[in-house]
C-alpha positions in Angstrom: 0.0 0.0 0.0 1.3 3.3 -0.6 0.6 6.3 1.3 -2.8 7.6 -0.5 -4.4 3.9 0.0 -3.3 4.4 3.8 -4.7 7.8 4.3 -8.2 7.2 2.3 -8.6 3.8 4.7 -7.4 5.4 7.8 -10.4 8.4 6.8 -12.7 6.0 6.0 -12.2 4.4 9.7 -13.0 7.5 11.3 -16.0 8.0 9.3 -17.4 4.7 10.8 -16.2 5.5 13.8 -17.9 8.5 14.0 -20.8 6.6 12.8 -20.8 4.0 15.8 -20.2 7.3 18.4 -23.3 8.8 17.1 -25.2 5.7 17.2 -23.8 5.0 21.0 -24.5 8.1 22.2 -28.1 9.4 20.2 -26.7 12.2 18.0 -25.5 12.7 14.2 -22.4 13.2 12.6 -21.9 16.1 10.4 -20.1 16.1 7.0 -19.9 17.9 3.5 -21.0 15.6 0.6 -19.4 15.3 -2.8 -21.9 17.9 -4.2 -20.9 20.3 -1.6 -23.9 20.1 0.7 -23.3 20.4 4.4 -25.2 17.4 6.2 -26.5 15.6 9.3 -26.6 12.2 9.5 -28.3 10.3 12.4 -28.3 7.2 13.6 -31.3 5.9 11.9 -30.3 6.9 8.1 -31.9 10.3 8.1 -30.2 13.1 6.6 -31.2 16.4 6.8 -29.3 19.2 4.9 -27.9 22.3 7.2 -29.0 25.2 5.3 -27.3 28.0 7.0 -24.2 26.6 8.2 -22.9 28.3 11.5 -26.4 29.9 12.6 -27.3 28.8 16.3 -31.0 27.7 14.7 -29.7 24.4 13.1 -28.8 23.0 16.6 
């Protein structure tokens, strides 16, 4: 493996990582998707798009 494979599988890890936290604990991870959206992800599968990234109202 070269460095790139190592860095995209060590990302990947803490993507499902993340994934299992959120599930442990009742919340949502947050990401940015390959179109550029800002996202919420819970536990469930929902996925609800932050629309005005930063503001106090997307808590």
């Amino acid at each position: 493996m070269d460095i790139f494979q190592d860095l995209q599988k060590l990302i990947k890890l803490t993507g499902d990582r993340a994934k299992l936290d959120a599930k442990a604990n009742g919340t949502y991870i947050v990401y940015k998707t390959d179109s550029g959206r800002i996202v919420k992800e819970f536990a469930n599968g929902d996925i609800q798009t932050v629309t005005n990234p930063g503001s106090p109202s997307n808590e």
